[in-house]
C-alpha positions in Angstrom: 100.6 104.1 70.7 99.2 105.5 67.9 96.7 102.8 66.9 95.9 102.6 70.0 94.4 106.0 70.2 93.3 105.4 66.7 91.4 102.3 68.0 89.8 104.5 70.7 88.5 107.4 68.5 90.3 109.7 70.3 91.4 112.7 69.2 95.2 113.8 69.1 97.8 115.7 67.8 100.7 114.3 66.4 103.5 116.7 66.3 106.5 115.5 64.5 109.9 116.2 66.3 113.6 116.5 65.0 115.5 113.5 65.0 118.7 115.1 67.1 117.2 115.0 70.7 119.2 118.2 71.4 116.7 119.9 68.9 113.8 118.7 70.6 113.0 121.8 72.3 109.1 121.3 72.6 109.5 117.9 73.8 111.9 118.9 76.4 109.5 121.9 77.0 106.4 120.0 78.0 108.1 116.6 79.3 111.3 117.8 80.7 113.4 115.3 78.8 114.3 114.9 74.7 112.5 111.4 74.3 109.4 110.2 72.7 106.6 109.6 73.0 105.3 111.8 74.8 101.7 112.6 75.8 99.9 115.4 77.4 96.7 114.8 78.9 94.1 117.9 79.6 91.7 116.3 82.2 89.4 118.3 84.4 91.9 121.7 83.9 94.6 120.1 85.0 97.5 118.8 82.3 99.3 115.6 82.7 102.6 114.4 80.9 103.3 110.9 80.3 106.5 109.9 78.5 107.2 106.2 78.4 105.2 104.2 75.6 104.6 101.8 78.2 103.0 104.4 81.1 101.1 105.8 78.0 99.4 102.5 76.8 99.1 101.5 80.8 96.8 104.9 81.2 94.8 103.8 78.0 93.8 100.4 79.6 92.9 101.9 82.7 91.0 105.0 81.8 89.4 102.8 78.4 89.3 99.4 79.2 92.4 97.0 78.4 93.1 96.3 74.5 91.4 92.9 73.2 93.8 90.2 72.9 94.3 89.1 68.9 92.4 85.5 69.0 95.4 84.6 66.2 98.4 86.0 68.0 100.6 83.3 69.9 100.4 82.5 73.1 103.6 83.7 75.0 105.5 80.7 76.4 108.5 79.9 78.1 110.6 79.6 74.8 109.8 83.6 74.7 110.3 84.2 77.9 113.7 82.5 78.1 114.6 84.7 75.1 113.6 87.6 77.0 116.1 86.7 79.2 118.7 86.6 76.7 117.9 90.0 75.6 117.9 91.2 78.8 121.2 89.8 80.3 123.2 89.6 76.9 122.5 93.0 75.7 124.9 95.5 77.9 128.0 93.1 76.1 126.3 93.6 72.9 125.7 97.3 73.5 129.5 97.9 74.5 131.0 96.3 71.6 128.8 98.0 69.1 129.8 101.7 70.8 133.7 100.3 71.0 133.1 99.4 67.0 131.5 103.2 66.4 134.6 104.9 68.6 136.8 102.8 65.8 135.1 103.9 63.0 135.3 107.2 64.4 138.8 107.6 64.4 139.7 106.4 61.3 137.4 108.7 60.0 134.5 106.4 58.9 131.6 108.8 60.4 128.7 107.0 58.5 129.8 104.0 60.1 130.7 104.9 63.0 127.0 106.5 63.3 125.1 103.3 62.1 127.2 101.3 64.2 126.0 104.2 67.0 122.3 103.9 66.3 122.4 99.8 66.1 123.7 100.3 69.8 120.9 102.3 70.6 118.0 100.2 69.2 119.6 96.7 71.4 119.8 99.4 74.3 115.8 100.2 73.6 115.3 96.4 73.0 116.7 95.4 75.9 114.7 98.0 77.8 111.4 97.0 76.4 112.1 93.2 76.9 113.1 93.9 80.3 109.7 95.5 81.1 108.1 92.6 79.6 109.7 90.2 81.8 108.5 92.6 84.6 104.9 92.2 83.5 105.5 88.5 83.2 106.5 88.2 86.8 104.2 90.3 88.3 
């Protein structure tokens, strides 16, 4: 998102934000949630919030014109969009026995593990979020 506003030449703020999401109290004060990013937008007086990366770089194409497509980057298939699927459909099984794993770590006392094995669930979670809006782009 960042480039993207780089790529633009327009001007922003980047605020860096606590890695706990219970310490995020600006975020949660302007967006009404504890995730990022998040962006405010101060257009004729009025301020709007945005807080998915995806609505963000969605309202850059449309107020700016859509982002040129890389000449060299692949062309997306049906190989990708069958591993899409995969991510999509396999990822809740994946999800649950990486938090079961954690909860074992847990309580044998293993806390750095047990937080890894926490934070891996998290990023298939966010992968399987952003591969299912993919897949929603692709069939729309």
């Amino acid at each position: 998102m960042r480039d993207r506003l780089g790529e633009l030449g327009l001007q922003y703020q980047y605020i860096e934000v606590p890695r706990r999401r219970a310490d995020r109290h600006k975020v949660r004060e302007v967006s009404n949630q504890e995730t990022v990013p998040v962006l405010v937008i101060s257009d004729d007086g009025k301020d709007r919030v945005l807080s998915d990366e995806n609505a963000i770089l969605a309202y850059l194409d449309e107020r700016f014109g859509a982002r040129e497509q890389d000449e060299n980057a692949a062309p997306w298939d049906e190989a990708a969009t069958r591993l899409l699927r995969e991510v999509v459909e396999g990822g809740d099984r994946r999800v649950e026995a990486l938090y079961a794993l954690a909860e074992r770590a847990r309580a044998s006392g293993e806390t750095d593990r047990a937080n890894c094995l926490r934070a891996a669930a998290w990023y298939v979670r966010d992968g399987q979020r952003w591969a299912a809006g993919q897949l929603e782009e692709l069939t729309d």
